[in-house]
N, C-alpha and C positions, 0 to 999 in steps of 0.2 A: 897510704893506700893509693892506688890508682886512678887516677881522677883523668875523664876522658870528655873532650869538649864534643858534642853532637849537634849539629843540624836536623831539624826537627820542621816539619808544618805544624805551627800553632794552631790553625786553624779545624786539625784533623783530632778526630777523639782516640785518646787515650791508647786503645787496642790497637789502632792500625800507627800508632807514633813508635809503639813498642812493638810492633812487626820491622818497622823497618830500620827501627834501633836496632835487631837482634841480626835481621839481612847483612846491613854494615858488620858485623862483630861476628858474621859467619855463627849464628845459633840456631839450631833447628829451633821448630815448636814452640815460636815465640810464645804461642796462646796459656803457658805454665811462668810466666813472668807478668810483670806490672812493677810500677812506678811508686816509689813510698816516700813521701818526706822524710826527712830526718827525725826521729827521736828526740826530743830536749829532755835532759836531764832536770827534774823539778828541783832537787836538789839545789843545782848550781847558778848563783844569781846570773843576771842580765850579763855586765859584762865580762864575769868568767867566762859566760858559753862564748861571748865572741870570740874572745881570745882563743878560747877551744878551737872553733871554727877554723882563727885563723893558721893556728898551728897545725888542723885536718889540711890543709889544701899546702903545707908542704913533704906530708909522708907519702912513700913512696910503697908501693904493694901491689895487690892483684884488684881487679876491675872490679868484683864481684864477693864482698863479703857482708852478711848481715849485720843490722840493730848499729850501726855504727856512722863513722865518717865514709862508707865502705861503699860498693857497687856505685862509685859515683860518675855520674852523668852532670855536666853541664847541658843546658836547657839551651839553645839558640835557633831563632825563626831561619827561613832557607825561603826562598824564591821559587817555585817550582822546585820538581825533582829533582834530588841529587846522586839516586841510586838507577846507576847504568848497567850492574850486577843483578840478576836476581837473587843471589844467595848461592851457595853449594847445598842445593835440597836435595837431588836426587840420589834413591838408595842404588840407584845400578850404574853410579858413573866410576870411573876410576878411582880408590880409594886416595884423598890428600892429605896422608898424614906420614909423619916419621915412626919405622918401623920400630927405633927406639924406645919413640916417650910419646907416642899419638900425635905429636904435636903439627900443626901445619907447615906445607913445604912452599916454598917462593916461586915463582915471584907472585907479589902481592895486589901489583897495580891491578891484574884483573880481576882480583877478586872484589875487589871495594870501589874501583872506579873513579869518580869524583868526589869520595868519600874522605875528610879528614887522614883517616889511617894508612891511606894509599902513599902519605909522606914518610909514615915508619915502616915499623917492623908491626902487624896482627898478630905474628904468633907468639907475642909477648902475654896475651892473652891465653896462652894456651899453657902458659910456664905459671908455678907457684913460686913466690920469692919469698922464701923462711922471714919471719918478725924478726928487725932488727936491735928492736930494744925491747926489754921489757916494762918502761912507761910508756908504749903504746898502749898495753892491756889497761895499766893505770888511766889512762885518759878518758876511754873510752864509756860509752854509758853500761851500764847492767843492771838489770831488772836485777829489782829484790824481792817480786813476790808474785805471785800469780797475777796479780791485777796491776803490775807495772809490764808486766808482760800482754796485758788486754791491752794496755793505754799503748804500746806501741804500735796494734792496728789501728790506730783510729787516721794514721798517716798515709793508708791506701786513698792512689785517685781512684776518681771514679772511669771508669774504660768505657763506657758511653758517650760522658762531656768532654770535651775537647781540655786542651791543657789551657788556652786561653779562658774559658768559662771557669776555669777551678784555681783564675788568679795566680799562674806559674808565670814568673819573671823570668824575664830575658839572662842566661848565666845563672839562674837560680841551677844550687845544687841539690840532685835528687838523687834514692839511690835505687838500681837496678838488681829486685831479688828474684829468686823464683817463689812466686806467690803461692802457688799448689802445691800438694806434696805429693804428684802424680805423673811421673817421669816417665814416657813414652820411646818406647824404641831407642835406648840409647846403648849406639852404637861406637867404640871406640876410634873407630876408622873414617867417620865422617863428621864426628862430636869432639874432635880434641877442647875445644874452648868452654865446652859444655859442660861435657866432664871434669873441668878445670874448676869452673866456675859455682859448679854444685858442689864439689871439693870444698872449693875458699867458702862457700855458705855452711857448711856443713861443721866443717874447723870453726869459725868466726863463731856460731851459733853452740860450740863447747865450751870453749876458751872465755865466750861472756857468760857464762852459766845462761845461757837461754834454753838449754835442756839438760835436764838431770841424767848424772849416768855415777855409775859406784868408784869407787878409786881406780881398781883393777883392771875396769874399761876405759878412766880417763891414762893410763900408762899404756895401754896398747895403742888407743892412739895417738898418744907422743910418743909413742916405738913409731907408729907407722909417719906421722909427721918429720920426724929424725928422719926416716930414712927416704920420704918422700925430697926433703932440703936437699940431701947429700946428693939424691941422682938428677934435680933441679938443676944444683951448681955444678954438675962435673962435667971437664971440657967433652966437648965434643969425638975429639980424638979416640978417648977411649970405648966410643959407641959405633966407632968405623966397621967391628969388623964381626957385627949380628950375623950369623948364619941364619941363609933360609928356614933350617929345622927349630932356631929359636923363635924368630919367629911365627912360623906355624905354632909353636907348642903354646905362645903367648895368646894366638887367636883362640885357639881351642879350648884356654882358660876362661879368657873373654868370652867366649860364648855361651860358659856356664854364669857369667856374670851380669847377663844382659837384666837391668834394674826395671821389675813392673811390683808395683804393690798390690799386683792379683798373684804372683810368687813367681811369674813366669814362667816359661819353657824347661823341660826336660830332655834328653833325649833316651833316658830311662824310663821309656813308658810301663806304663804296666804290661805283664804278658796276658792275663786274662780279665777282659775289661766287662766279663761277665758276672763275677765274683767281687764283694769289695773286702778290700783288708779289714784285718779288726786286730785289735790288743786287745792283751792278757795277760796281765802281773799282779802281785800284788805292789800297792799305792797306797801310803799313808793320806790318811784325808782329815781334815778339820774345820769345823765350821764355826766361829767366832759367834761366840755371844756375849752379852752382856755379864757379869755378876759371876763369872766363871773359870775355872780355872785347867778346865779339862784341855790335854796337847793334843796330838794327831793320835787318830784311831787305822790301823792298818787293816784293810780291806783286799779283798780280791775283785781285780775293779777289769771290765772288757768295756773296749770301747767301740759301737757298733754304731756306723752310719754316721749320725752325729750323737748320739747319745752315751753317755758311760752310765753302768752298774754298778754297783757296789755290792756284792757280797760279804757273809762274813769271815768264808772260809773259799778255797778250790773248790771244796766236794758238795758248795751248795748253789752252785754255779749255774743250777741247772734249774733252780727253784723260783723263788720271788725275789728280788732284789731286797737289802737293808733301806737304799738309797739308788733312785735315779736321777739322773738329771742328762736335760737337752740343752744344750750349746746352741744355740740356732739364736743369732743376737747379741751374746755376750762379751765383755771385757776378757781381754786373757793377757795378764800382767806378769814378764816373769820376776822372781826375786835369788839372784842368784849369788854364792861365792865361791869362786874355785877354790881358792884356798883354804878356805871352812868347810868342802865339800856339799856344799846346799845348794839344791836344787827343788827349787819353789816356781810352782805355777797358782796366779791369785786368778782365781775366775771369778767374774761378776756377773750373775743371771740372771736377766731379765723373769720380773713377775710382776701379778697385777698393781703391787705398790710400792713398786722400787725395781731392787735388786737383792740377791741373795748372793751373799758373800762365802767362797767356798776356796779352800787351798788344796794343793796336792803336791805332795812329798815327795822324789821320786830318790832312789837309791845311788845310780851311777849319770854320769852325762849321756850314752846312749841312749837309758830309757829316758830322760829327760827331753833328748831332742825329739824321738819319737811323737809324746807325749804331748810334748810344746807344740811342736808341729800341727798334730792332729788335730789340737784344741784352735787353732789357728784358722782350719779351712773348717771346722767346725763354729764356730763364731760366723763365718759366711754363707754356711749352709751349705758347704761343699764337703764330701767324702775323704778317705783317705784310697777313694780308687781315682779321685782326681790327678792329672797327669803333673802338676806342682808338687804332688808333696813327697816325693823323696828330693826333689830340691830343696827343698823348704828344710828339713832332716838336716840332708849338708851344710845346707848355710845355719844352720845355729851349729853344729859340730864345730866347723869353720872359724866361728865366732866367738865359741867358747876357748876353741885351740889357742887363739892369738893371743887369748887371756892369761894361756900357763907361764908360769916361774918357771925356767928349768935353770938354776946357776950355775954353768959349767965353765970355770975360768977359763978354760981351753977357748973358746968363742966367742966370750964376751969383749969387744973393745975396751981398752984401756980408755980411761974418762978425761977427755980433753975438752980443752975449752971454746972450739965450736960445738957444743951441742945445747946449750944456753936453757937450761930446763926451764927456769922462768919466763920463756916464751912458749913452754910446750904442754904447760899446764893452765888448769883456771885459779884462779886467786886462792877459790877456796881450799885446794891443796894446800897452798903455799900455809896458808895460817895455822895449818894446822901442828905445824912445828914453828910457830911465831917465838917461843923462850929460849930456840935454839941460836946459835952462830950462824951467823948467814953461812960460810965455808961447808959450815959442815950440811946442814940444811939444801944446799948446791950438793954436794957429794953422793949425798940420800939419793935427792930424787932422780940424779942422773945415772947412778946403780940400775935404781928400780925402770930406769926406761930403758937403758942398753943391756937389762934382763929380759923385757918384753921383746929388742928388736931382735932377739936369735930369732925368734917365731916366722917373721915376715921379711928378714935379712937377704931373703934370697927372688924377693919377690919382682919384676920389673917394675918402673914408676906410673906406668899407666895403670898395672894391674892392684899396685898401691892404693893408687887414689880411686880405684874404681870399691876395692875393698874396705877404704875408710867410708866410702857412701854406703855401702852395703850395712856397716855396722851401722852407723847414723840410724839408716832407717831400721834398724833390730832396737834401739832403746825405745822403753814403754812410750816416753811422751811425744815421740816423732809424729810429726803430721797433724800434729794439734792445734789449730788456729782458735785462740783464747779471745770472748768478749764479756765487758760486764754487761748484765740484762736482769730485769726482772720479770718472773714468771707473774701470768696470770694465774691469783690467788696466792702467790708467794707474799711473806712477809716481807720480804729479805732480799737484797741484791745477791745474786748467786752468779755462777759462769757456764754459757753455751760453751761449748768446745764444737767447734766443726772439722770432718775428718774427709776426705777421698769417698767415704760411703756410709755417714752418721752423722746424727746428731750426740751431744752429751750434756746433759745437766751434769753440772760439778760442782760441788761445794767448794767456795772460793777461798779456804783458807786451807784446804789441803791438798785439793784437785781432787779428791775419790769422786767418782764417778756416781751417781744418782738414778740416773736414768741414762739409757740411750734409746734412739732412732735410727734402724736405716734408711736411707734415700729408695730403697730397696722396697720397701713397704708404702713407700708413699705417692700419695694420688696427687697432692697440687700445694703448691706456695704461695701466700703473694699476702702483700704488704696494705696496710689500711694505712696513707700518708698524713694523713690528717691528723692521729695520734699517734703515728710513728711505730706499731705493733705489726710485728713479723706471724704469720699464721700458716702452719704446717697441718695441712691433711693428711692421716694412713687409712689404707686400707680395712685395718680388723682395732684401729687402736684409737682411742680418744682423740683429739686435732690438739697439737701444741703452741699453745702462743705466747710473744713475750715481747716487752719494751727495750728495747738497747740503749745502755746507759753509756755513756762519754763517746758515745758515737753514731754514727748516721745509717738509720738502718738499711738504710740501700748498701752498703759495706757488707754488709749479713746479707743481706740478700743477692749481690752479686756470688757470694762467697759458694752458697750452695748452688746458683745455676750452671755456676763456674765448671764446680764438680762433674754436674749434670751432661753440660757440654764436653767437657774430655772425657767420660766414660764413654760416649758414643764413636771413639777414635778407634778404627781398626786399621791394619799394619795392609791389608788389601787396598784400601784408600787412597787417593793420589794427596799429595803433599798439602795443597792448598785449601786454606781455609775457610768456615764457611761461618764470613763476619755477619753475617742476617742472623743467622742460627743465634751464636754467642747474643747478641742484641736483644735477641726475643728471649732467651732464657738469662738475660741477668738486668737490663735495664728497666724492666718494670714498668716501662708504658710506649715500648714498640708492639 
């Protein structure tokens, strides 16, 4: 991995260490990053892990990847200021990047200053360097269960104390992730490092199973990782001779690509914003019970505002519903396989003593996107006369495409030995042909991924890696920040999930979802320190409160102020932050 030594004031807390770590390293929006100790694997005695260690600080890779030896920063005190730069913040200055690959253009001295990096090259940072072994995956730690997945937050500083108050050594190695999953204006033309670096978190975070995703979407992206390597490593030469009109055509992709997890911008607005859309199909629907054995029941189901109907038939459409239900609050989980043809939407609906569990069947991928979509701004409280959701549409069509098999020999690469599949996959592929011949086992899965790269084979590398984030944030468990806690009145250590704009109670041995909260509903947070319980007020709902176990509830409670304070970011805003604010909504006694 990339291990990068930084200059730091000890003395300065946390949030403004990591502004001017990201200034140096050219990152917008630092306020979506922070500082994580390394992971120890419990597993591995004492000194294995050193050993580990000492063998992390001779790989070689990108700045910025998760749960690993990965985003690493060496820690070093500094003398006064070293930053003569203020960054490249502004969105109306000349774009600095290569029309190629985003990547940034020279010379570098001015951008960094008296900065470490001003002796290299920075836009190494803006490049992905393909795995070169695959005992790097081997090495590395990986969560085996939801609650190995909690214990690795408990390694967030705290962004109020200083690095010296929270015991960080001189040359201590830390690693730099994006701690929110709430990505702000990002722009390809001003974010090459950015977008680079959400990439390497995004990949890192598949490849160690730190998020689940079905086979079909772990080959699309080692389609797109293959193909993101190859325009990585190819000379320069061959990117001399872009025409203006490609790149225009490239911006004009990018701008349908621009990443907000409110769905972002269209420019397919609606025509008449007097009217809101509605569906009308039928939808097979199923509600799991206990002691049962009944499948899906098909209905004639319209979906209006936020709510869907159920009928029994078209011609009773007009009548009393079989079944309603309001979205306003809910889980919406897809479950899909293109190749099985299944297209499953799980919804989880909030009631007064849980959730009610409810699936819906949809016929082809069209109605699914549809469908999926609606239920989407529906869970937010939003329409489908909202100006996101024919985006939204697109992007699961998009998403679902890069999914298909098409084997057409005609187009497929012959399978050579740079495309090393066992860097392009997570382990738990690999086992799953463990009685097979290594050979052949290599042969399989590099088939199945230079069948997936026809899909995206023609894609540019910026619009690649902007595309492998897109899908990242399309899997269920994206954006999911896992802690152990127990609930007041709970018997049982269970799991908070914290989101962008929720709470979740989850049962800690499958992650289904229990309960959720939006931040949306709620009136105030704040912590009793004395016994260490986080306590959440709503509006119309009982107040939620709970003990965090293997970790420090100020962690939990920055986690949601965090949220709080990036929701308040608008794009009219001038660049600079507003570190009072953050202070008062996450440290708990400014």
């Amino acid at each position: 991995m990339k291990h990068m030594k930084v200059k730091v004031n000890f003395s300065d807390r946390v949030f403004k260490a990591v502004s001017d770590i990201c200034k140096t390293f050219n990152i917008r929006h630092p306020e979506e990053l922070s500082l994580l100790r390394k992971p120890r694997d419990p597993k591995k005695k004492k000194k294995k892990l050193e050993e580990a260690e000492e063998d992390d600080l001779e790989l070689e890779g990108p700045l910025l990847t998760p749960g690993s030896a990965s985003e690493i920063i060496y820690i070093g005190p500094v003398k006064g200021s070293i930053y003569s730069s203020p960054g490249l913040y502004s969105k109306t200055m000349t774009p600095t990047y290569d029309s190629r690959d985003g990547s940034p253009l020279s010379p570098t001295s001015a951008w960094f200053g008296d900065s470490p990096l001003s002796e290299g090259n920075p836009s190494i940072l803006a490049v992905s360097q393909p795995i070169s072994s695959p005992d790097i995956l081997v090495k590395l730690y990986k969560p085996q269960s939801l609650l190995d997945k909690a214990k690795i937050n408990q390694g967030w500083l705290d962004s109020s104390r200083s690095l010296m108050e929270q015991d960080v050594k001189e040359n201590e190695v830390l690693l730099l992730r994006f701690k929110y999953h709430s990505f702000f204006d990002l722009n390809p033309k001003y974010d090459a490092i950015r977008v680079n670096q959400l990439y390497e978190q995004a990949k890192w975070a598949i490849l160690l199973e730190e998020i689940e995703c079905t086979e079909e979407e772990m080959m699309m992206f080692a389609a797109l990782q293959y193909h993101i390597n190859k325009l990585s490593i190819m000379s320069s030469d061959n990117h001399m001779n872009n025409s203006e009109k490609e790149v225009d055509e490239v911006d004009a992709a990018l701008s349908d690509l621009e990443i907000t997890l409110e769905g972002g911008k269209t420019s397919n607005t609606l025509g008449d914003i007097t009217s809101i859309p509605e569906l009308a199909d039928y939808v097979k629907v199923f509600k799991p019970k206990k002691l049962t054995l009944k499948g899906y029941k098909q209905y004639w189901c319209t979906f209006k505002d936020i709510t869907i109907s159920c009928y029994k038939s078209k011609e009773e459409a007009h009548g009393t519903p079989a079944h309603q239900m309001n979205l306003r609050g809910c889980e919406v989980t897809p479950d899909v396989n293109i190749s099985g043809q299944k297209f499953n939407i799980k919804l989880l609906i909030p009631v007064a003593d849980g959730m009610n569990e409810i699936w819906l069947r949809c016929d082809t991928e069209k109605q699914y996107a549809h469908w999926m979509a609606a239920c989407r701004l529906a869970s937010k409280g939003k329409t489908m006369a909202d100006s996101s959701y024919n985006l939204e549409v697109q992007n699961i069509l998009s998403f679902l495409k890069m999914q298909h098999m098409n084997p057409d020999p005609q187009f497929i690469e012959p399978i050579t030995t740079d495309i090393n599949p066992e860097c392009l996959v997570s382990p738990r592929y690999l086992k799953k042909y463990k009685n097979k011949q290594p050979g052949y086992i290599r042969d399989l899965i590099s088939a199945r991924i230079l069948e997936a790269h026809q899909n995206v084979a023609q894609m540019s590398l910026i619009e690649a890696k902007m595309r492998f984030i897109q899908a990242w944030q399309s899997l269920p468990e994206f954006g999911i920040t896992h802690f152990l806690a127990r609930f007041q009145g709970g018997k049982r250590e269970e799991l908070i999930g914290i989101t962008y704009n929720r709470l979740i109670r989850m049962d800690a041995s499958t992650g289904d979802a229990i309960k959720t909260w939006r931040f949306s509903n709620m009136k105030q947070w704040n912590v009793n320190w004395e016994i260490k319980m986080v306590t959440v007020e709503f509006a119309d709902e009982p107040s939620l409160s709970f003990i965090c176990a293997e970790v420090d509830c100020k962690v939990v409670h920055e986690f949601i102020g965090g949220y709080i304070f990036l929701s308040t970011r608008a794009k009219d805003q001038n660049e600079s932050l507003d570190e009072e604010m953050f202070y008062k909504l996450t440290s708990g006694w400014v």
